[in-house]
DRENLUM-428007 format. One line per 10 residues: number of its first residue (from 1); their letters; for each residue x, y, z of N, C-alpha, C. Coordinates in pm, whole numbers. Example, Ala and Ser with C-alpha at 12.3 -4.5 7.8 and 13.67 -1.06 7.14 Angstrom:
<pts>
1) AS) 1319:-569:780:1230:-450:780:1320:-330:780 | 1285:-225:708:1367:-106:714:1290:3:787
</pts>
This chain:
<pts>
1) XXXXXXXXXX) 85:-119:0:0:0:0:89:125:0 | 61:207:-105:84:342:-92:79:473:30 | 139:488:100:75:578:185:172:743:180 | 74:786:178:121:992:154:105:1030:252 | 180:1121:323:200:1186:412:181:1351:400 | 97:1431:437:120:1559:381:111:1641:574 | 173:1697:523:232:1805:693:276:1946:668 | 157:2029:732:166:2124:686:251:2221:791 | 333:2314:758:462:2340:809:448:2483:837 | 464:2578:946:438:2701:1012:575:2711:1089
11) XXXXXXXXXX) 687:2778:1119:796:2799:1189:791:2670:1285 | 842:2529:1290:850:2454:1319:957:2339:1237 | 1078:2455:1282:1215:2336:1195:1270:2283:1304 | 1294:2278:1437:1342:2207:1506:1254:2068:1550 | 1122:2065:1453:1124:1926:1532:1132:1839:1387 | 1127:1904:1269:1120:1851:1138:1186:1718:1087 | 1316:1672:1165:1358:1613:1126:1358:1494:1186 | 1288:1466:1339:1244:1360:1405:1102:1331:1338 | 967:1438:1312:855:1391:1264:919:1297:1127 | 993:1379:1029:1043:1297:911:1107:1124:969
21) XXXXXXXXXX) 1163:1101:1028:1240:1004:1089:1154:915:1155 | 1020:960:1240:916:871:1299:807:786:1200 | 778:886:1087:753:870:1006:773:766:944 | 900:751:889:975:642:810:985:531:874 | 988:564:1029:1018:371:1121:907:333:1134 | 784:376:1102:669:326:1090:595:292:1001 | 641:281:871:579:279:748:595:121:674 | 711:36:798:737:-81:711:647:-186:634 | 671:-211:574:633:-273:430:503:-175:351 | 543:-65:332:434:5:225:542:98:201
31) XXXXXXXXXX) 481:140:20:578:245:1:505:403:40 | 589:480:57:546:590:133:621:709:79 | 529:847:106:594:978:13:555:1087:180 | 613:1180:180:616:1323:274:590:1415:204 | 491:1477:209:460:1606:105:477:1710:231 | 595:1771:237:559:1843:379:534:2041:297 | 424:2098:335:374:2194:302:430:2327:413 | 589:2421:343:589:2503:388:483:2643:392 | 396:2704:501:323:2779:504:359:2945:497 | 436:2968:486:549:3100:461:625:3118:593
41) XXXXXXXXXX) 692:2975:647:745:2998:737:883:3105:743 | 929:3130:887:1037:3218:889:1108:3194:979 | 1162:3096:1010:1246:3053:1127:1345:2909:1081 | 1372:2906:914:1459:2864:838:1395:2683:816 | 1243:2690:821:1165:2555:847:1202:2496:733 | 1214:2571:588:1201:2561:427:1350:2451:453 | 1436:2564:481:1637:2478:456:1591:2357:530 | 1553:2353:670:1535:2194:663:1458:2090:581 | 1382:2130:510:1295:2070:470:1357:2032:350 | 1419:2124:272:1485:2098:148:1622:1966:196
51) XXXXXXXXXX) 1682:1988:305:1754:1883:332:1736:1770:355 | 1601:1756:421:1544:1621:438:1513:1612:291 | 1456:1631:182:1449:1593:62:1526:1535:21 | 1605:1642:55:1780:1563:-24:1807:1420:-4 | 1783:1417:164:1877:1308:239:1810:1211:212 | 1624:1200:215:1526:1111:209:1469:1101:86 | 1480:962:25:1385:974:-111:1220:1011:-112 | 1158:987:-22:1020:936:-26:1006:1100:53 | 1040:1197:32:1050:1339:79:1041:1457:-20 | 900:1515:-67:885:1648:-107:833:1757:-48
61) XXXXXXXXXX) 844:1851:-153:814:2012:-70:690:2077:-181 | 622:2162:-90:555:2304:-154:573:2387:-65 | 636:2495:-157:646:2619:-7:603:2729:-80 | 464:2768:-3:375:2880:-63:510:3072:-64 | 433:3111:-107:494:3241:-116:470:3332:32 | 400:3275:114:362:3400:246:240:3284:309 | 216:3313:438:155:3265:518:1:3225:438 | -87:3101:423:-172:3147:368:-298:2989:418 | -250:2990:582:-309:2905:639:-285:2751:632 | -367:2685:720:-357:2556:706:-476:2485:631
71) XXXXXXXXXX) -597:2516:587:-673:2448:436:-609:2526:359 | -531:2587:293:-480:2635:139:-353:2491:187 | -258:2434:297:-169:2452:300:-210:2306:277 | -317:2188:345:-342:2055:294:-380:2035:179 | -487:2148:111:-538:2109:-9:-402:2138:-136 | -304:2203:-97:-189:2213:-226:-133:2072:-168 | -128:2029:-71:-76:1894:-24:-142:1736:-63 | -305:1784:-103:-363:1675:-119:-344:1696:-281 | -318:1787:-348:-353:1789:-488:-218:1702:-547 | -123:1744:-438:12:1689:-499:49:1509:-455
81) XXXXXXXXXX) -38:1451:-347:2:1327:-331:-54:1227:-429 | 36:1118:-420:-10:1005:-510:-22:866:-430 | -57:874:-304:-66:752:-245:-222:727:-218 | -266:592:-233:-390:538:-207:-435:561:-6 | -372:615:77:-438:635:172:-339:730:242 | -386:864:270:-317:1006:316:-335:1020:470 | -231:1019:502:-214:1062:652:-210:1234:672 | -252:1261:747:-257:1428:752:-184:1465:883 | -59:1475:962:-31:1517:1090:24:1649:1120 | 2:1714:1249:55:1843:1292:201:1821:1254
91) XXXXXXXXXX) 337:1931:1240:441:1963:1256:533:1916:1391 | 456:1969:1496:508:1959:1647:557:1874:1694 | 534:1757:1634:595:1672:1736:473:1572:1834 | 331:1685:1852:221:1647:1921:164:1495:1933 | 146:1497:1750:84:1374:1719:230:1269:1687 | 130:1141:1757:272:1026:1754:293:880:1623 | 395:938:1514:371:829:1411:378:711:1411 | 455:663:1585:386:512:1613:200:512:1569 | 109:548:1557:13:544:1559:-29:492:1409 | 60:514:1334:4:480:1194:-38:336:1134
101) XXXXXXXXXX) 36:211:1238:-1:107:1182:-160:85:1240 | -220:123:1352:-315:160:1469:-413:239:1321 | -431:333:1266:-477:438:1182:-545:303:1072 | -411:247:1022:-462:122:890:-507:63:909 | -544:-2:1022:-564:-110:1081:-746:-100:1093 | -794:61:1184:-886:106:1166:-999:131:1004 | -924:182:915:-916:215:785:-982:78:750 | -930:-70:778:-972:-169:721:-1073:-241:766 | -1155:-143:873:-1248:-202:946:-1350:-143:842 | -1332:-79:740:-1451:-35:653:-1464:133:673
111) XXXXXXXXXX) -1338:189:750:-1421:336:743:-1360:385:624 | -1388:535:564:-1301:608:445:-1269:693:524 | -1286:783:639:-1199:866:738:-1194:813:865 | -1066:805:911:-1019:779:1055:-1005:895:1135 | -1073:942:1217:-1001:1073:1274:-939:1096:1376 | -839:1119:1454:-776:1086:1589:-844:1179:1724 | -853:1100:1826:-905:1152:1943:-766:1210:2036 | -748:1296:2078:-721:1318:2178:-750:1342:2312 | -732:1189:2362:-819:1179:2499:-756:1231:2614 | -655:1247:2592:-535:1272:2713:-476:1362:2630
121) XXXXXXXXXX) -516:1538:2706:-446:1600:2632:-323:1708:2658 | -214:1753:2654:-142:1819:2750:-138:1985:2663 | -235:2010:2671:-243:2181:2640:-294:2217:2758 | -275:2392:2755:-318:2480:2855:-499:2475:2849 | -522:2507:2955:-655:2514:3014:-730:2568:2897 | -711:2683:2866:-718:2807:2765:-736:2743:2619 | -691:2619:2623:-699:2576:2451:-809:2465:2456 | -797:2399:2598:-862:2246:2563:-1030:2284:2591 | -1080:2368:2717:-1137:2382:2744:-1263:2457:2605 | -1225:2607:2526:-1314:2623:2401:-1291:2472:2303
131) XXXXXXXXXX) -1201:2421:2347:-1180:2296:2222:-1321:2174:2221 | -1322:2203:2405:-1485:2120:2407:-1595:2165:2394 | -1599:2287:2388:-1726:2344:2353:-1732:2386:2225 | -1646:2363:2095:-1645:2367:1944:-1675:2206:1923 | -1610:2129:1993:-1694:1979:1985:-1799:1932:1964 | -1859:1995:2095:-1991:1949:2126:-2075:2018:2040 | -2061:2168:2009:-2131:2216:1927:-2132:2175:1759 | -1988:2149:1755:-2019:2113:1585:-2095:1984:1548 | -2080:1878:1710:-2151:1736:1683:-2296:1750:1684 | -2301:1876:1768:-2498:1895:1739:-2527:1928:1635
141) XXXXXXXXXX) -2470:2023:1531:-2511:2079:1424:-2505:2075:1353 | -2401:1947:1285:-2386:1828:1171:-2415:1730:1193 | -2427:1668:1366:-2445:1508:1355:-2351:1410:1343 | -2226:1491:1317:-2166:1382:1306:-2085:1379:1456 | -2067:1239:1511:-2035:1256:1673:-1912:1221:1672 | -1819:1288:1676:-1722:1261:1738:-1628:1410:1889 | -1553:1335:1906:-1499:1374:1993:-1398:1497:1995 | -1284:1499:1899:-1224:1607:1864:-1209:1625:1696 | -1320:1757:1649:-1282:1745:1465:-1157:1819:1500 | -1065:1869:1581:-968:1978:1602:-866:1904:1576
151) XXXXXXXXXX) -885:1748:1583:-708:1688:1595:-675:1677:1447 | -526:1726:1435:-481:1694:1298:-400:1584:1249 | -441:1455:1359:-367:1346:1271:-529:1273:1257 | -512:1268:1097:-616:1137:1028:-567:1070:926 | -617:1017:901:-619:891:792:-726:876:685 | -706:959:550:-833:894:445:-815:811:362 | -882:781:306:-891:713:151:-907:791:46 | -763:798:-81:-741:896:-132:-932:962:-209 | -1011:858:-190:-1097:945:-284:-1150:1073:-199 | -1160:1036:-57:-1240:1157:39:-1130:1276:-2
161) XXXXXXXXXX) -986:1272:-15:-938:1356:-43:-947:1432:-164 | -1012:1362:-250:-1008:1382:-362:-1147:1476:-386 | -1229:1456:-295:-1379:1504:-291:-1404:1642:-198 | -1354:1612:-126:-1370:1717:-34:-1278:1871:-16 | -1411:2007:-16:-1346:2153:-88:-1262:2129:48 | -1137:2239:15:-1072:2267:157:-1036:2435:121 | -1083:2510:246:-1066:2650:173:-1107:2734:302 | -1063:2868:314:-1098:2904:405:-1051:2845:549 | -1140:2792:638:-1070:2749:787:-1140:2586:756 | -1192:2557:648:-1286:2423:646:-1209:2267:706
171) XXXXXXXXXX) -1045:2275:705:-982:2155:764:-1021:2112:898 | -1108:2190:990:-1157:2144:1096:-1306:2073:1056 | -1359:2091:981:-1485:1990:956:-1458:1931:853 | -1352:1843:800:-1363:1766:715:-1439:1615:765 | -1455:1617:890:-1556:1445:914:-1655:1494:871 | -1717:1618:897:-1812:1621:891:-1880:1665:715 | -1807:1733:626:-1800:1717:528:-1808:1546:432 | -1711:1498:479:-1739:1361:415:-1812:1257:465 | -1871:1293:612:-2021:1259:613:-2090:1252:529 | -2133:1408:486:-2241:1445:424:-2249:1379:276
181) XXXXXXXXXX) -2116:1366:247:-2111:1269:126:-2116:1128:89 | -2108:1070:224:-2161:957:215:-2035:885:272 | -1932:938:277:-1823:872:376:-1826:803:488 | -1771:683:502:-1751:629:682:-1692:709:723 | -1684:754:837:-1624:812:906:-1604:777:1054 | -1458:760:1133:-1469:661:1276:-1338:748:1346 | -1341:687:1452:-1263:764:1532:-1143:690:1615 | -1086:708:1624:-960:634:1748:-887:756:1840 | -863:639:1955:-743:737:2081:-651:725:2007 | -626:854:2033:-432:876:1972:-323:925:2134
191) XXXXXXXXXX) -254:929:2074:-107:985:2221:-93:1126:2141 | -161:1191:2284:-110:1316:2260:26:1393:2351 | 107:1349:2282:234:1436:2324:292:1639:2397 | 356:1644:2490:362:1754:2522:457:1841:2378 | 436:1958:2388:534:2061:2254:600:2069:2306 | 758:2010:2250:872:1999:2269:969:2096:2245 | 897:2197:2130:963:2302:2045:890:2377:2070 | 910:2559:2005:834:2595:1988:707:2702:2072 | 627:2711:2026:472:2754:2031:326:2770:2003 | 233:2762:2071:76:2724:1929:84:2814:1897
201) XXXXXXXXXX) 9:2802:1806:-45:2914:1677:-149:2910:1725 | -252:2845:1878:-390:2892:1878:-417:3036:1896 | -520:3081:1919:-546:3239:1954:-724:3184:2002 | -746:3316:2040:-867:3346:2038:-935:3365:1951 | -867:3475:1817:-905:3474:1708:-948:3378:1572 | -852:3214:1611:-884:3097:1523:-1001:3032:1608 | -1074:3039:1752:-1162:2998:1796:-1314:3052:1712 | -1307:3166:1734:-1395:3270:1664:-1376:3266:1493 | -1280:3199:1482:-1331:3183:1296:-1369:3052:1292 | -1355:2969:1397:-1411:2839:1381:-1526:2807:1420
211) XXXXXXXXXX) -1601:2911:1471:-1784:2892:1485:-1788:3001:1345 | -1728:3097:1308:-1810:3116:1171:-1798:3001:1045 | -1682:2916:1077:-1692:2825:952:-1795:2723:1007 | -1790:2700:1133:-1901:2602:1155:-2043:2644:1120 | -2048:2782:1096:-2211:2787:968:-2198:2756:820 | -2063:2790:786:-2079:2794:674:-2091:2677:608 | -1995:2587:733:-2008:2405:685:-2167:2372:695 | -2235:2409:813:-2401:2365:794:-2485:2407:690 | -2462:2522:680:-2470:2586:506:-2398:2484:380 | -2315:2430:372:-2287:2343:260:-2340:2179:281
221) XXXXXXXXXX) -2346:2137:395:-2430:2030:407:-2600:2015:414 | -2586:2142:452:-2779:2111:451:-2866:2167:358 | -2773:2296:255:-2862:2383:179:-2793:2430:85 | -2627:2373:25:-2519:2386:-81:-2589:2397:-199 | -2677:2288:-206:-2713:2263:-397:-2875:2300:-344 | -2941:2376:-258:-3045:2434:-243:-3103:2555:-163 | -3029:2657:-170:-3017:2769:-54:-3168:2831:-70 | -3201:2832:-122:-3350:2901:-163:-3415:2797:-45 | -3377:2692:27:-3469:2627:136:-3441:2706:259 | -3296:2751:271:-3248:2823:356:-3328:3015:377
231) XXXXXXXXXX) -3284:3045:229:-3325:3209:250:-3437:3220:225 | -3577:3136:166:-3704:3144:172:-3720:3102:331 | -3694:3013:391:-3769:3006:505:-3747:3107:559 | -3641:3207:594:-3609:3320:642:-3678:3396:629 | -3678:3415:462:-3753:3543:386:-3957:3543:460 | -3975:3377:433:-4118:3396:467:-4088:3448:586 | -4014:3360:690:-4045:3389:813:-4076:3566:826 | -3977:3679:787:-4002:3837:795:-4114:3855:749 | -4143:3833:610:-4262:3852:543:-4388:3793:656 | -4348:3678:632:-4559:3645:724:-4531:3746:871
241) XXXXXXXXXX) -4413:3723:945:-4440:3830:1056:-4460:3946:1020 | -4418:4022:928:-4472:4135:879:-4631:4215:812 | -4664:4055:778:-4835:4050:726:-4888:4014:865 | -4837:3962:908:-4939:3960:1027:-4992:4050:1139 | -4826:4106:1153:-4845:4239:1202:-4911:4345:1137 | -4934:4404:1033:-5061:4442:915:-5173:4428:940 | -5219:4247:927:-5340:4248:970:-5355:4297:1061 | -5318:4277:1152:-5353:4280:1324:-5372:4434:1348 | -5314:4497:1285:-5314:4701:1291:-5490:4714:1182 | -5485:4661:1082:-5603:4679:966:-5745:4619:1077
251) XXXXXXXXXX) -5738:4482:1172:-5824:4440:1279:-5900:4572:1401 | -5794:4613:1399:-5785:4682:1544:-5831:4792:1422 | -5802:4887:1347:-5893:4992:1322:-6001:4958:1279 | -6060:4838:1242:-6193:4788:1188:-6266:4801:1351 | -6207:4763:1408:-6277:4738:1540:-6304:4875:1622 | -6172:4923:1616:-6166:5037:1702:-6197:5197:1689 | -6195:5183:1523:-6169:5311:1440:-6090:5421:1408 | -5952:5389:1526:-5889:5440:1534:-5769:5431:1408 | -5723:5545:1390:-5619:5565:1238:-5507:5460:1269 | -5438:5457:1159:-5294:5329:1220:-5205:5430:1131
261) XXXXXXXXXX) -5238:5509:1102:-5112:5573:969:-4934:5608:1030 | -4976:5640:1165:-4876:5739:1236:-4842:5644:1351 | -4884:5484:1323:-4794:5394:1413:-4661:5333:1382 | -4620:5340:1495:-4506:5244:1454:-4457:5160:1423 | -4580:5059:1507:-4588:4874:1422:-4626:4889:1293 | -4702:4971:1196:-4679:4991:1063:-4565:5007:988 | -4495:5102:1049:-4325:5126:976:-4296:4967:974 | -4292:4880:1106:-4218:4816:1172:-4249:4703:1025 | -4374:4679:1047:-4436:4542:920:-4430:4597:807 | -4387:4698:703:-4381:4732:613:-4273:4720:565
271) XXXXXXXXXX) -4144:4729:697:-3977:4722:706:-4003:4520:648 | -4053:4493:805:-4032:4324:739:-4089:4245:651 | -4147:4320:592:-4230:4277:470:-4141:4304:338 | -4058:4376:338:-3981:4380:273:-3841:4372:261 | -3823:4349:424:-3664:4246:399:-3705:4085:350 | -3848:4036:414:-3853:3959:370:-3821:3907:230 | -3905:4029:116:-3864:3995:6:-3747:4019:-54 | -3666:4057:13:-3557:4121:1:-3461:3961:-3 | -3482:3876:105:-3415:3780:116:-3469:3578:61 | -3605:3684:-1:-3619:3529:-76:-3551:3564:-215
281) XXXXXXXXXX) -3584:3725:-227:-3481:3734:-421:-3344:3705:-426 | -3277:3710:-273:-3124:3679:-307:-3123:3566:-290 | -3184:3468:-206:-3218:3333:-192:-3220:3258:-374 | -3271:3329:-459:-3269:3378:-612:-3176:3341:-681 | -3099:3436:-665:-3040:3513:-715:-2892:3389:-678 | -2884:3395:-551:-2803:3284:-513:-2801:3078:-605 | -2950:3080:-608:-2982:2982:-682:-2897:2983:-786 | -2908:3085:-894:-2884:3122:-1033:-2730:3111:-1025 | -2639:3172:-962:-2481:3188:-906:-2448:3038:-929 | -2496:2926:-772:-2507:2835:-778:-2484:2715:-916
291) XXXXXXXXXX) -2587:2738:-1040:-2606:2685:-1129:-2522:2692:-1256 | -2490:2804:-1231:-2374:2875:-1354:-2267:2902:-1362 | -2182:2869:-1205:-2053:2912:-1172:-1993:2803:-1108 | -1878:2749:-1087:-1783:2645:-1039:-1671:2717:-1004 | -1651:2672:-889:-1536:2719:-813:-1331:2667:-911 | -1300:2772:-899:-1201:2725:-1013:-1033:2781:-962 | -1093:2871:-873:-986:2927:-797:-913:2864:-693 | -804:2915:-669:-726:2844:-528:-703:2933:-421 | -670:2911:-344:-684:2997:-192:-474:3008:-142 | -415:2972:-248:-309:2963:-281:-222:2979:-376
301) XXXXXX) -34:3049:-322:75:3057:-440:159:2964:-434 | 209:2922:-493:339:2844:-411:455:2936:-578 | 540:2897:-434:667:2950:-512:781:2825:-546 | 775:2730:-512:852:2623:-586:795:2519:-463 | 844:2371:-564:854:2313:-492:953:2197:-541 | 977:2070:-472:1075:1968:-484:1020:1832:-499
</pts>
């Protein structure tokens, strides 16, 4: 069996050359490739990387032109591998490549994504703690249950790679993406290791882009090839509250006789009566986009690779 390795690379050259090395003592009897994806690192990650090429056959590079995330940095990684089942792991050192015969092993129980748990985890309070409440929330709102979509060692089958957009912050819901497509998808404990090197790249700020991608993923699984189910229910919803509020003013002067011209619940239902329609025409309009356009662009440069 073929197996690809793609590792996407952020100022993290001091541990580069043990992940490369763990890598390799675990791969026996399959042939195996390293696509390791420099991200515009600056702490000389590239020179190692080009040396491990050198030194290692089963060792290539893409090294983008400037920082440009970690989905631009797997999907130039998945476009470039040629192995029948892709391992995806952090840089750090975190995730442990003893785990890979553990990963295949899973893989042959029938799933097309393996995703790793980290049950035992040695981060600060500050990381693990929003890490369970992006969990729990993304498992309510796709369904798909697992435990951590945050960990970055998995295991697919080159077609999920082959299927699934990666763009934007979307590498944290890829189970849940190839769910929706009809993928197995399963889970295993992994060893999560302390950072040996180094520093995270978490923030506060990648927490908070990861509940806006977590709409946008429920948006591509539940209403991608039908948004008009999405922005009509909306749209009615303003609209009928807006007619209703109407009637209910047109009731009350039938009854009461009193004028409604110079109320305010009039402005108010006249406003939502027409955002309503406001948001079933882009609901529209979106349809039409949808039907006539294909995504063709990349979310990425690279400036060479090996």
């Amino acid at each position: 069996m073929f197996l690809s390795f793609v590792i996407p690379v952020y100022n993290e050259a001091e541990s580069l050359r043990a992940l490369a090395e763990g890598i390799r003592a675990h791969c026996a009897g399959h042939e195996w490739e390293i696509v390791f994806v420099d991200d515009g690192s600056q702490d000389g990650s590239l020179a190692v990387i080009k040396e491990l090429a050198q030194a290692m056959a089963g060792v290539r590079y893409l090294a983008f032109r400037r920082n440009f995330g970690k989905s631009a940095a797997l999907e130039a990684g998945f476009r470039a591998v040629r192995g029948e089942v892709v391992f995806t792991l952090d840089a750090d050192l975190q995730d442990d490549p003893a785990e890979i015969p553990a990963f295949l092993v899973k893989l042959e129980e029938g799933y097309d994504l393996v995703s790793g748990w980290k049950k035992v985890r040695h981060d600060p309070l500050g990381k693990t703690l929003p890490s369970r409440l992006f969990n729990g929330v993304t498992g309510w709102l796709t369904g798909v249950k697992l435990h951590d979509f945050n960990c970055g060692f998995k295991a697919y089958r080159r077609a999920v790679v082959d299927e699934i957009p990666m763009y934007g912050d979307l590498h944290r819901f890829v189970p849940a993406l190839a769910a929706w497509r009809g993928f197995r998808v399963g889970e295993m404990v992994v060893t999560h290791h302390a950072r040996r090197f180094g520093r995270s790249k978490f923030g506060v700020e990648r927490f908070l882009r990861g509940f806006f991608d977590l709409f946008t993923v429920y948006f591509l699984t539940s209403y991608t090839s039908r948004p008009m189910h999405l922005f009509g229910k909306v749209g009615l919803a303003c609209g009928g509250l807006g007619a209703a509020t109407l009637l209910g003013l047109y009731v009350e002067k039938f009854i009461t006789g009193e004028g409604i011209g110079a109320r305010p619940l009039l402005f108010i239902a006249i406003f939502l009566m027409g955002i309503g329609i406001q948001i079933v025409l882009f609901g529209l309009i979106t349809e039409l986009v949808i039907s006539q356009k294909k995504r063709t662009t990349t979310d990425y440069s690279i400036r060479e690779q090996g």
